[in-house]
C-alpha positions as CSV (number, residue, x, y, z in Angstrom):
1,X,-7.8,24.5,8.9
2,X,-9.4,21.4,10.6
3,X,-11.4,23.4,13.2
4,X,-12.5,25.1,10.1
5,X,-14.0,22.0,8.0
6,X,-17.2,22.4,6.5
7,X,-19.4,20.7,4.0
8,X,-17.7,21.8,0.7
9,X,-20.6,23.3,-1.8
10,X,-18.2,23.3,-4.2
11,X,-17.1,19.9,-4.6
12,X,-18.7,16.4,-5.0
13,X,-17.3,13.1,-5.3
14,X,-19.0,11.0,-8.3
15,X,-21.8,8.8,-6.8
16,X,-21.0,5.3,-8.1
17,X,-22.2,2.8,-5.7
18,X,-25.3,1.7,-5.8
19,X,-25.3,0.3,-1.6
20,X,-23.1,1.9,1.3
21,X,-19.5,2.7,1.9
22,X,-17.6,1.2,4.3
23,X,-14.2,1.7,3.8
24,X,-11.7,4.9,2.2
25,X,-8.2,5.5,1.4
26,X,-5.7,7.7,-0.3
27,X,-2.8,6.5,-1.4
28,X,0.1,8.2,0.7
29,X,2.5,8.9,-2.4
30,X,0.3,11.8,-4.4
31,X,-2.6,12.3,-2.0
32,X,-4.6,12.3,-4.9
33,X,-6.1,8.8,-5.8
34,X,-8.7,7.5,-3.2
35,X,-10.3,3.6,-3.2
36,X,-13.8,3.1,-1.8
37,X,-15.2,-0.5,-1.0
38,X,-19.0,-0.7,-0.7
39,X,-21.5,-3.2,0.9
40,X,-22.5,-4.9,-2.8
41,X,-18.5,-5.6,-3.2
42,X,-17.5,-2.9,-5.5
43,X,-14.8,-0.9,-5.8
44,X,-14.5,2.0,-7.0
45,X,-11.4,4.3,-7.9
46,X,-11.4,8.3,-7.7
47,X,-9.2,11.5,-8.7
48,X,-9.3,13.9,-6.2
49,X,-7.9,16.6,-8.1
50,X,-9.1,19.3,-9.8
51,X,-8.2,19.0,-13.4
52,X,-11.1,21.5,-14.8
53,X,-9.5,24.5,-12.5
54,X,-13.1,25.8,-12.0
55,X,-14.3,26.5,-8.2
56,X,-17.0,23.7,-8.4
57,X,-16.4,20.5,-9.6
58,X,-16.5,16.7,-9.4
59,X,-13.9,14.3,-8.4
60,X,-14.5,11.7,-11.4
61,X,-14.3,8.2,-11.3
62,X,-11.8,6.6,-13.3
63,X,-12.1,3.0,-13.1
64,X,-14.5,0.4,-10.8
65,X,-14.5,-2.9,-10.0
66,X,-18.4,-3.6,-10.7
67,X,-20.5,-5.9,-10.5
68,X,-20.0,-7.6,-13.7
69,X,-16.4,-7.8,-13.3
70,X,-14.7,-11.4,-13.2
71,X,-12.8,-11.1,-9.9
72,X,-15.6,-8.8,-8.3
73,X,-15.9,-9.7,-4.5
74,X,-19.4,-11.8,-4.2
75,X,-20.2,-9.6,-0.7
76,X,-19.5,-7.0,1.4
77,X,-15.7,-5.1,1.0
78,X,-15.0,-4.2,4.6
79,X,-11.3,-2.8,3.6
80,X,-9.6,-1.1,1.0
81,X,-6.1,-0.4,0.9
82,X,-3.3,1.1,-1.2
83,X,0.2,-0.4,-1.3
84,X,2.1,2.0,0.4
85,X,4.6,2.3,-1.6
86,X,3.3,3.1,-4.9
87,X,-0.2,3.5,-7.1
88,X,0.4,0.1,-9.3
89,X,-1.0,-2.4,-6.7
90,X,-4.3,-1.7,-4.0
91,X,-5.7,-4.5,-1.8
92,X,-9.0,-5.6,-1.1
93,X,-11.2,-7.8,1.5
94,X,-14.0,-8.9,2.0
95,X,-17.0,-11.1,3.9
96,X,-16.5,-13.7,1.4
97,X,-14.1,-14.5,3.1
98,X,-11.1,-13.0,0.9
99,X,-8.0,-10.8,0.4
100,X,-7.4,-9.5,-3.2
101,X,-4.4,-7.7,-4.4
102,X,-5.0,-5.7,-7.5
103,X,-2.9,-4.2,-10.3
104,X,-4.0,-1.0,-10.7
105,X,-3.5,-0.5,-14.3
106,X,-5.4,-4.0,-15.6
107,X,-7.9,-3.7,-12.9
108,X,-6.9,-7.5,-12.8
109,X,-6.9,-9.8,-9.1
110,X,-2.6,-10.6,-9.5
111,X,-3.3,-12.6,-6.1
112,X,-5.8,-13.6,-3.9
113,X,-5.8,-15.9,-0.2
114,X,-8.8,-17.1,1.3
115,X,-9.7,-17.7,5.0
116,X,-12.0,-20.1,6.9
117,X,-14.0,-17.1,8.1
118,X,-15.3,-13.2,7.3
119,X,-12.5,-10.8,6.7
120,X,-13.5,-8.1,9.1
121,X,-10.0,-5.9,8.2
122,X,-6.7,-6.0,6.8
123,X,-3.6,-3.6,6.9
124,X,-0.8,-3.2,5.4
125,X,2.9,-1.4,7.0
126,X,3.4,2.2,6.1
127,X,6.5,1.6,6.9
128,X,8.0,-1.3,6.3
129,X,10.8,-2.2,4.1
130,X,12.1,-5.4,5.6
131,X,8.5,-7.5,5.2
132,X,5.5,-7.7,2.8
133,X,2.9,-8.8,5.0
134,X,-0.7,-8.6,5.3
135,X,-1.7,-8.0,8.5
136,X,-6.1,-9.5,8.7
137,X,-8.5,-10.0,10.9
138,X,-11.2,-12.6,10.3
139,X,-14.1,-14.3,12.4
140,X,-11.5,-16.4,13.8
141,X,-9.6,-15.7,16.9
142,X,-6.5,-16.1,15.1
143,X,-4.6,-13.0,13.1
144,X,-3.4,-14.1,9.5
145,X,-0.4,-12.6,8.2
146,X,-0.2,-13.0,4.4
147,X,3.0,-12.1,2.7
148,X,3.1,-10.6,-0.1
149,X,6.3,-11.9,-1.5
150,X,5.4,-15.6,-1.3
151,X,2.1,-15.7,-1.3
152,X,1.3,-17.9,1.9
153,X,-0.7,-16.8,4.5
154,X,0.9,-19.8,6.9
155,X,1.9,-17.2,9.8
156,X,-0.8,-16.8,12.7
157,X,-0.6,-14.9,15.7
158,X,-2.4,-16.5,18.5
159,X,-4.2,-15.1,21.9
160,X,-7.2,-13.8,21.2
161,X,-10.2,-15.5,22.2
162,X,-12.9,-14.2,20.0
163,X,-13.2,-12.9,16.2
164,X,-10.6,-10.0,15.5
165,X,-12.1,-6.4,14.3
166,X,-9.8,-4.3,13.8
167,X,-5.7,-4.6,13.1
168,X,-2.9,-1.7,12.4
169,X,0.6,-1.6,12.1
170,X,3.3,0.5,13.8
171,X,3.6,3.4,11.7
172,X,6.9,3.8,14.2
173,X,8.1,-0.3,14.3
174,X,7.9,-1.9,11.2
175,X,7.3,-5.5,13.2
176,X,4.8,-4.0,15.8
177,X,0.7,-4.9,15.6
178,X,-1.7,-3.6,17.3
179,X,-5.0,-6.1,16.9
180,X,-8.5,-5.5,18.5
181,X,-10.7,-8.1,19.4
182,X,-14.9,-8.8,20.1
183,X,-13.3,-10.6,23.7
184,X,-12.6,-6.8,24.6
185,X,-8.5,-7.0,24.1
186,X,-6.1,-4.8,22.6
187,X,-3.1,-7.8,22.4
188,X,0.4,-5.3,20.7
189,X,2.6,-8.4,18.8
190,X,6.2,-8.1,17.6
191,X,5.9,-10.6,14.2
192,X,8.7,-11.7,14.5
193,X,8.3,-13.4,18.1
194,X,6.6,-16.7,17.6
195,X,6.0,-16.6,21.7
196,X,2.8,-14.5,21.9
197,X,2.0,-11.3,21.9
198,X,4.1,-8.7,23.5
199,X,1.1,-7.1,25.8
200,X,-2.2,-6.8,26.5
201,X,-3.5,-3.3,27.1
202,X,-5.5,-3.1,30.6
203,X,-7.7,-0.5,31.4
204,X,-7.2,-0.3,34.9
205,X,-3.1,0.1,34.8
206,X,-3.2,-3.2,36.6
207,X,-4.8,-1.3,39.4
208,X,-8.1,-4.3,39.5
209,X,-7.1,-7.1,41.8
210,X,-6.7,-10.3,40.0
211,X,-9.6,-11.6,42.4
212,X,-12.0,-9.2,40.9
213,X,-14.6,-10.6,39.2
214,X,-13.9,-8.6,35.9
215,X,-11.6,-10.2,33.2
216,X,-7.8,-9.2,33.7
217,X,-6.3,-7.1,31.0
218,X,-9.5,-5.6,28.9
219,X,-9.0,-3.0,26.7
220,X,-12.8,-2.4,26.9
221,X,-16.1,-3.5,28.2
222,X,-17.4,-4.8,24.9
223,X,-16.2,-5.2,21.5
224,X,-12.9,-3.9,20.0
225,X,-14.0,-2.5,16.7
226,X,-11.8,0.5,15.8
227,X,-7.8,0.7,16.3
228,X,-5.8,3.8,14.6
229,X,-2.0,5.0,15.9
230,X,-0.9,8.7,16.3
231,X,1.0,8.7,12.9
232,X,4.0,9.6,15.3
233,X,3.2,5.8,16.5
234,X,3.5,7.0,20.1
235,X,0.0,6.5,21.0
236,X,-2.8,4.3,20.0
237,X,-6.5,5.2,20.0
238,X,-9.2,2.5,20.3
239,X,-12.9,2.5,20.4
240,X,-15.4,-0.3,21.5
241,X,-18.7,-1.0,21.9
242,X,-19.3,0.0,25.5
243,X,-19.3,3.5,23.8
244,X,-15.9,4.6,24.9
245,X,-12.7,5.6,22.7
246,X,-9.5,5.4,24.8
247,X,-6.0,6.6,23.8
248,X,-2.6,4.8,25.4
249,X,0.9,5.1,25.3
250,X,2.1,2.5,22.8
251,X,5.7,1.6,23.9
252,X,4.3,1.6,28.2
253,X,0.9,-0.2,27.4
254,X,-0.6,2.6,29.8
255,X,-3.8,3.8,29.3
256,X,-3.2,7.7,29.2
257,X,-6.8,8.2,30.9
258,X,-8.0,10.7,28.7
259,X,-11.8,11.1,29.1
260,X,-13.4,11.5,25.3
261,X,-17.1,11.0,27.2
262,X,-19.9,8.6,25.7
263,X,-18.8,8.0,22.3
264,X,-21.5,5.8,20.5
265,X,-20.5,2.8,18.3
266,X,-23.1,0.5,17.9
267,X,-21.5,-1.1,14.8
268,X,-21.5,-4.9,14.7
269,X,-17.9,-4.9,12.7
270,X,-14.9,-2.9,12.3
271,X,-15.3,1.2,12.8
272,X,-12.4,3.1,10.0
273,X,-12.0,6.1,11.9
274,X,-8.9,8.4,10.9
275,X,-6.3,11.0,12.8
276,X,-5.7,14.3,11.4
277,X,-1.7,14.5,10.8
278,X,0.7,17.7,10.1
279,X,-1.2,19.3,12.2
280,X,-0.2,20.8,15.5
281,X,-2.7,19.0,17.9
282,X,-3.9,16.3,16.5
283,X,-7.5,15.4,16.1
284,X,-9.6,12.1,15.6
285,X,-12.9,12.1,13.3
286,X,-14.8,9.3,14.6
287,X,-17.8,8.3,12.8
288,X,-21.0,8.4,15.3
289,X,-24.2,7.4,14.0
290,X,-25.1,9.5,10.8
291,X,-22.6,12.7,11.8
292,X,-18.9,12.5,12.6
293,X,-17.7,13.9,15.5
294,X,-14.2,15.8,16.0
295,X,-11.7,15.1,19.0
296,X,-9.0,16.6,20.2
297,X,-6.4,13.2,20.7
298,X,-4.7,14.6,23.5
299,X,-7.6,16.7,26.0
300,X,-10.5,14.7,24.7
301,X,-12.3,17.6,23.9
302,X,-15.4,17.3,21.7
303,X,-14.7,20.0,19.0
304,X,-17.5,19.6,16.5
305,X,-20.0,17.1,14.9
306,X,-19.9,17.5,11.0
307,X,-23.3,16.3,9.9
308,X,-24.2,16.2,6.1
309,X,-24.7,12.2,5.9
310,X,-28.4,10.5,5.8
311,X,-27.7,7.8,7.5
312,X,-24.6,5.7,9.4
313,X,-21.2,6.9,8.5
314,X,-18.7,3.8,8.1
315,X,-15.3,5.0,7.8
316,X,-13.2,8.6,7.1
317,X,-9.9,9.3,6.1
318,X,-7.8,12.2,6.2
319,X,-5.6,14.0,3.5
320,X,-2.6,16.0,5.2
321,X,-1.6,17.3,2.3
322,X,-4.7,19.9,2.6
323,X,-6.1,19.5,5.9
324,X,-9.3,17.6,3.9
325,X,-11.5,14.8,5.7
326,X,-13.9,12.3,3.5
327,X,-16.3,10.3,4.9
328,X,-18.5,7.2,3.3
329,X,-21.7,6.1,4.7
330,X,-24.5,3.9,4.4
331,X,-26.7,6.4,2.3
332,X,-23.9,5.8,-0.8
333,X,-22.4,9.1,-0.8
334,X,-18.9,10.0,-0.3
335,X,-18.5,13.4,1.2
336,X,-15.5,16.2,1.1
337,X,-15.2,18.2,4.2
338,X,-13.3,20.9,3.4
339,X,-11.7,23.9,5.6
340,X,-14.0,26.8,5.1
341,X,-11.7,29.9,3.4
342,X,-11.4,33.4,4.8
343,X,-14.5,35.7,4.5
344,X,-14.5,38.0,2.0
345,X,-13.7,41.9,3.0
346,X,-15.7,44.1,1.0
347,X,-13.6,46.6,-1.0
348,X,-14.4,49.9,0.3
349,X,-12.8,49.2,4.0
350,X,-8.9,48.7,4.5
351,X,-8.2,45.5,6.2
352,X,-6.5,47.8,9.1
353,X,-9.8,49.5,10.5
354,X,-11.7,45.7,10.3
355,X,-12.3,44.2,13.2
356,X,-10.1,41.1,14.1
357,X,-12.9,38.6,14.4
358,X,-13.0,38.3,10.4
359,X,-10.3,36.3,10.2
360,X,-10.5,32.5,11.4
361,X,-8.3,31.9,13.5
362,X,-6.6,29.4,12.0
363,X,-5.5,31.8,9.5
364,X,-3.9,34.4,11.3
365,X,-0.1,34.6,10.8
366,X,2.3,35.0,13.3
367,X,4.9,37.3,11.4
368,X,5.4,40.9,11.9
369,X,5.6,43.1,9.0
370,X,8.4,45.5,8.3
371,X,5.7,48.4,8.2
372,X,5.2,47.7,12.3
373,X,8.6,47.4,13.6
374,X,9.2,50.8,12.0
């Protein structure tokens, strides 16, 4: 189904925002209530499914966070988020400089924490049911981690040198981060150590002599702007502004090596890219300029560019539950890739005397029929 996506005809997604798109998500419990978080600091919430049961249609808006609104962010939303656990409560931030949790139902900030600096990112656990925190990123070199339950955001993790892009939980440990930084590090932490982080991904394997005039231990030659696991959490894909995406093995540290070619990022902040899941290989959709292009995680292979967007694509996520990819971008639209269905046969030929190449692929089954075995 994924090496089948295609520009879906049939379905559009509500234009609401009046500036571009840089963040997505669906909640995890349904699958069918997605967030978006645009540059003017709206937010806007969307039904995915198809309540009118006719083959076109539009995924409606049900509620925003507009302008006018009281607790509206005053800039840029960088990151939305659902809580994972349920559809009462999504989380916001922002560059002024702010985290906003929301109650779903009032459409009402129930908490807010402020930072000295930008909010770049935030993430919350899909896992985990020992901790509530916040995991953020902000211009400063220090990560924040905000918790939920108390409402402090007193806990920093320290290391980095420059502004932090790009952070993501474990979706394997519930007390493993990965955070991705503009000083070119990939630093893995264990919260609950108050000694430092636990590594610092190298590119080279350690294989650069310490005497070497490149800086030890860099994840990439440039910015850190894009961090997302394997949703088994056994490997971690990265992507940086010297125009490379590289995927390691998150328990070793090792970079796996795999060669994804020139993959241009020329964003200034934090890329949302998104990995397929459920399906047998897994594939990234990394935005690249105003098309996305498809990877296979684990050969690198360049599978297809999906273009439809006028202009920079910010972010994509993925919805397993039908193998569905949308995408926001600067020219305000938010658009549904959707796997293209079997070609029609016309009626007057039985499907035995048709020619295989009519059916994708992806589609063919595996089973034998009664009628074959005899």
């Amino acid at each position: 189904r994924v090496l089948s996506l295609e520009l879906n005809k049939d379905r559009d997604v509500e234009r609401i925002h009046g500036s571009g798109i840089n963040s997505l998500d669906i909640e995890p419990v349904e699958g069918r209530y997605m967030l978006s978080g645009g540059s003017d600091g709206v937010i806007v919430l969307y039904d995915l499914e198809n309540l009118s049961r006719k083959p076109s249609y539009t995924c409606k808006a049900l509620c925003s966070v507009g302008r006018s609104h009281p607790d509206v962010h005053k800039f840029s939303v960088e990151t939305v988020q659902w809580y994972p656990h349920d559809t009462g409560m999504f989380t916001s931030s922002s560059f002024d400089k702010t985290l906003k949790i929301w109650d779903t139902n009032t459409l009402q900030s129930a908490d807010i924490f402020h930072f000295e600096g930008t909010v770049y990112s935030h993430h919350m656990s899909p896992v985990a049911t020992k901790h509530c925190l916040i995991a953020v990123g902000t211009k400063s070199p220090k990560v924040q981690l905000c918790d939920l339950k108390s409402g402090s955001s007193s806990h920093i993790l320290q290391g980095h040198r420059q502004e932090v892009l790009a952070v993501s939980w474990s979706p394997r440990h519930e007390y493993i981060l990965a955070t991705g930084s503009a000083d070119g590090k990939v630093k893995l932490w264990d919260v609950r150590r108050a000694s430092g982080c636990l590594s610092t991904l190298d590119q080279h394997n350690g294989e650069k002599s310490k005497a070497s005039s490149e800086a030890a231990n860099t994840a990439h030659n440039g910015r850190v702007n894009g961090l997302c696991y394997t949703n088994d959490g056994l490997h971690l894909l990265t992507i940086g502004t010297d125009d490379r995406m590289r995927l390691w093995n998150s328990s070793t540290g090792e970079n796996t090596l795999v060669n994804y070619g020139k993959v241009c990022n020329e964003s200034r902040k934090g890329l949302k890219f998104a990995i397929s899941c459920g399906c047998n290989a897994e594939f990234a959709f990394v935005p690249y300029g105003s098309t996305i292009a498809v990877y296979t995680v684990f050969t690198g292979e360049l599978i297809t560019m999906l273009r439809g967007h006028y202009s920079t694509v910010n972010c994509c996520v993925f919805q397993p539950h039908f193998q569905e990819l949308y995408s926001g971008s600067k020219d305000c639209n938010i658009l549904a890739w959707i796997p293209a269905p079997r070609e029609p046969v016309p009626d007057d030929i039985s499907e035995k005397s048709l020619p295989q190449q009519h059916l994708n692929p992806a589609y063919e089954d595996a089973w034998s029929s009664s009628d074959d075995d005899g």
